[in-house]
C-alpha positions as a Markdown table, in Angstrom:
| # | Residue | x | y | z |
|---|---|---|---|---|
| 1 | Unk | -55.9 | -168.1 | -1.3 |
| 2 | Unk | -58.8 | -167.8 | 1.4 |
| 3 | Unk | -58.5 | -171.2 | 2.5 |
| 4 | Unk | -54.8 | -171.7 | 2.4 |
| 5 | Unk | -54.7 | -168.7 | 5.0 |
| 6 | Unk | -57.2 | -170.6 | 6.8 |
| 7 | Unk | -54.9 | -173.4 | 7.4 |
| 8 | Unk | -52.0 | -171.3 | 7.6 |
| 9 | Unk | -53.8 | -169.7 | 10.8 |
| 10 | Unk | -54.8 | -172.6 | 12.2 |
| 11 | Unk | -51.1 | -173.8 | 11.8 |
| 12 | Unk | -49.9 | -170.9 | 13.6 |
| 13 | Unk | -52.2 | -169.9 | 15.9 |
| 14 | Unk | -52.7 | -174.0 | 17.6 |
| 15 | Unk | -50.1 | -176.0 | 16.2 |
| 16 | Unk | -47.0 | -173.8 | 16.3 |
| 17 | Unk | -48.1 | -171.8 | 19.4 |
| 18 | Unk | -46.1 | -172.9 | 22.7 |
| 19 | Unk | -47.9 | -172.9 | 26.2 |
| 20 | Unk | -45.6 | -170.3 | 27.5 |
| 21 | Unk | -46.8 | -168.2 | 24.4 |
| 22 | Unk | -50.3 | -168.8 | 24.9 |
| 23 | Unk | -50.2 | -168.3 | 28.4 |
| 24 | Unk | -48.1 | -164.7 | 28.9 |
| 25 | Unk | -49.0 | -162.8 | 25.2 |
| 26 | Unk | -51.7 | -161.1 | 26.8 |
| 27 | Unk | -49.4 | -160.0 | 30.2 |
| 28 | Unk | -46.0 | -159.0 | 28.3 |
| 29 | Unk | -45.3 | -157.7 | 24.7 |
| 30 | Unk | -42.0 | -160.6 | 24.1 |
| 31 | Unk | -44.6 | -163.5 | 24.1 |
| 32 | Unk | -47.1 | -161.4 | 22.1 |
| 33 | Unk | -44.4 | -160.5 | 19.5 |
| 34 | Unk | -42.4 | -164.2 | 19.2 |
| 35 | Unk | -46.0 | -165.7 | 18.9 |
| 36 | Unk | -46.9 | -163.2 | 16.2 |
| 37 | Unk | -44.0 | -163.9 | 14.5 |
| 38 | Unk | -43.9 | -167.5 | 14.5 |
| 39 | Unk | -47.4 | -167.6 | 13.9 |
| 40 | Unk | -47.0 | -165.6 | 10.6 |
| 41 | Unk | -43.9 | -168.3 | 9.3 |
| 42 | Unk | -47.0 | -170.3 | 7.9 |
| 43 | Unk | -48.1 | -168.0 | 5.4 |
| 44 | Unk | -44.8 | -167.2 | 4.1 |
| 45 | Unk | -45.9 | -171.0 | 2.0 |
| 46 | Unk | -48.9 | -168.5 | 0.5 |
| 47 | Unk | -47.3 | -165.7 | -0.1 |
| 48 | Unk | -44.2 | -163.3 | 0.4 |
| 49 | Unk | -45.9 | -159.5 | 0.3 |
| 50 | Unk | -44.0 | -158.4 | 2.9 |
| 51 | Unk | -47.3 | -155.8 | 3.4 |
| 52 | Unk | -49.4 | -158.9 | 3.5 |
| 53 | Unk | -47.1 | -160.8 | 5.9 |
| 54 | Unk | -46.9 | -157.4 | 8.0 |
| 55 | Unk | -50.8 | -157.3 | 8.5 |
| 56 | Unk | -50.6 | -160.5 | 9.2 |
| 57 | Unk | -48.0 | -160.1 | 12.2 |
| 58 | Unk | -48.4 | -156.7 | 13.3 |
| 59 | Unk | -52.7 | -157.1 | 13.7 |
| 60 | Unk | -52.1 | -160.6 | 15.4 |
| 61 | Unk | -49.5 | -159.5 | 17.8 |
| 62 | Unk | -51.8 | -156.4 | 18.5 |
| 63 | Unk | -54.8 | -158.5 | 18.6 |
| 64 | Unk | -53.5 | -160.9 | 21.3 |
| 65 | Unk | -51.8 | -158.8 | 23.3 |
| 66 | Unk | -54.6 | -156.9 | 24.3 |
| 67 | Unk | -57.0 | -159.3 | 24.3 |
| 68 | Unk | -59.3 | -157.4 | 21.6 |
| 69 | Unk | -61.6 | -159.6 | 20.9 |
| 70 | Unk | -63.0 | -159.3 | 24.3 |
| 71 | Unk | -64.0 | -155.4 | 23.6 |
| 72 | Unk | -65.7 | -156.4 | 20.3 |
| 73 | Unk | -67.9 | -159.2 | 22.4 |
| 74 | Unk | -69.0 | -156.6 | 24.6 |
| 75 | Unk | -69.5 | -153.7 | 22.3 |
| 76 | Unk | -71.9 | -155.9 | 20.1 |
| 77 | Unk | -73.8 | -156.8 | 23.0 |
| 78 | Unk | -74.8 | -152.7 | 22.6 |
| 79 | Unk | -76.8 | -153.7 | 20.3 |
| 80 | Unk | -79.6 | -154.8 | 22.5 |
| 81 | Unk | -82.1 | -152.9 | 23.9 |
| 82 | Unk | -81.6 | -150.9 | 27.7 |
| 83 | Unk | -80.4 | -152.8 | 30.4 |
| 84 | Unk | -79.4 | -156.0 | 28.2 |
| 85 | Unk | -75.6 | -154.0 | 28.1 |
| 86 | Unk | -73.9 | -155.2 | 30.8 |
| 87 | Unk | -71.3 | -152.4 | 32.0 |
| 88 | Unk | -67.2 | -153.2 | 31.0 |
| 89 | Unk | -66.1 | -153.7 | 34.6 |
| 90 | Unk | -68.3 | -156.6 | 34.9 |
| 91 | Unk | -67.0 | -157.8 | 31.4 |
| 92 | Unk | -63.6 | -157.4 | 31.4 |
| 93 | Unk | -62.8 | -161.0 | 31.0 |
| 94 | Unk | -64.3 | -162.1 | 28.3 |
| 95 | Unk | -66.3 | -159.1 | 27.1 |
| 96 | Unk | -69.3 | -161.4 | 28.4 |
| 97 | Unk | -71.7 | -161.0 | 31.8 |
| 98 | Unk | -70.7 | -162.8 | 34.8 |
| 99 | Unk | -73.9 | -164.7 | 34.5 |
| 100 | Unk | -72.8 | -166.1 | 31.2 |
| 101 | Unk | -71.6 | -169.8 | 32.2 |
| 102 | Unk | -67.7 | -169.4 | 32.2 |
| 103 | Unk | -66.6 | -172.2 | 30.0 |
| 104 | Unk | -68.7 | -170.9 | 27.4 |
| 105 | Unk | -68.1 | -167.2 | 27.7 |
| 106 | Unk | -64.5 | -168.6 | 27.0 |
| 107 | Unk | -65.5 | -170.4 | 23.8 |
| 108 | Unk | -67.3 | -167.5 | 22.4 |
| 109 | Unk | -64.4 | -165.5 | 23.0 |
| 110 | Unk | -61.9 | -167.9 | 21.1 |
| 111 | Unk | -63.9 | -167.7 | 18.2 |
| 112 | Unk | -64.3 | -164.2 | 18.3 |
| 113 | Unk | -61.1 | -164.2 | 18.1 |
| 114 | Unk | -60.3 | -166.6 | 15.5 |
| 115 | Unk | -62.8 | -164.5 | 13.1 |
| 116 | Unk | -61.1 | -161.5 | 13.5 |
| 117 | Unk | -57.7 | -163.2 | 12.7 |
| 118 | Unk | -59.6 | -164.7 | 9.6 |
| 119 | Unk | -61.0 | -161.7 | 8.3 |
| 120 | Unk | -57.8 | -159.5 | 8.3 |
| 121 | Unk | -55.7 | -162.1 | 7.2 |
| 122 | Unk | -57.9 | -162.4 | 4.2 |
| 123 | Unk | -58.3 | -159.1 | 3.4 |
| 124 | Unk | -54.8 | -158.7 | 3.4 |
| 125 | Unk | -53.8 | -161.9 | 1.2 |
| 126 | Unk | -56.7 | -160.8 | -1.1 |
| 127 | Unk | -55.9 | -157.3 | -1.4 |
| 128 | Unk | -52.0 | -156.6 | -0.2 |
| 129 | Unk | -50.4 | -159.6 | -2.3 |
């Protein structure tokens, strides 16, 4: 069921995703919610827990709407010794250093991202199903 949910993200989350989505879920909760909700229709092929499928939405429209993975990208980079933790207001973009070459910092970010959509959704179609 791990790698149905895998395609059932990337389904929702690139295929099924609308530039006006993309592009305002992070500044208004009506993107953030129609995206989360469209992005969960996928999954309903894998499974119909509606505690799974809630996960699912609620953590994704949560998620993007705040940008989260940019706070886990910068508290990780805690782990480091003094002076190689850059402070937030330099960071809040991408949770990455200015210095970091932008494009890049971007990247990271998107897949920081992606991995904690992966992992919750998994966890929930492994344990909530």
């Amino acid at each position: 069921m791990v790698f149905e949910g895998f395609l059932a993200h990337l389904a929702g989350d690139f295929l099924i995703q609308s530039e006006w989505m993309a592009s305002k879920k992070t500044q208004r909760w009506w993107p953030a919610i129609v995206h989360g909700l469209t992005y969960t229709l996928p999954f309903l092929f894998i499974t119909q827990s509606p505690w799974a499928l809630a996960v699912i939405s609620g953590t994704h429209i949560v998620i993007d709407r705040y940008r989260l993975a940019r706070y886990v990208v910068w508290l990780k980079n805690w782990i480091a010794p003094r002076g190689w933790n850059p402070p937030w207001a330099k960071c809040t973009a991408t949770g990455y250093p200015p210095e970091k070459e932008p494009g890049f910092a971007i990247g990271l970010l998107i897949v920081a991202d992606n991995t904690m959509h992966l992992v919750i959704n998994s966890v929930a179609l492994t344990c909530l199903v």
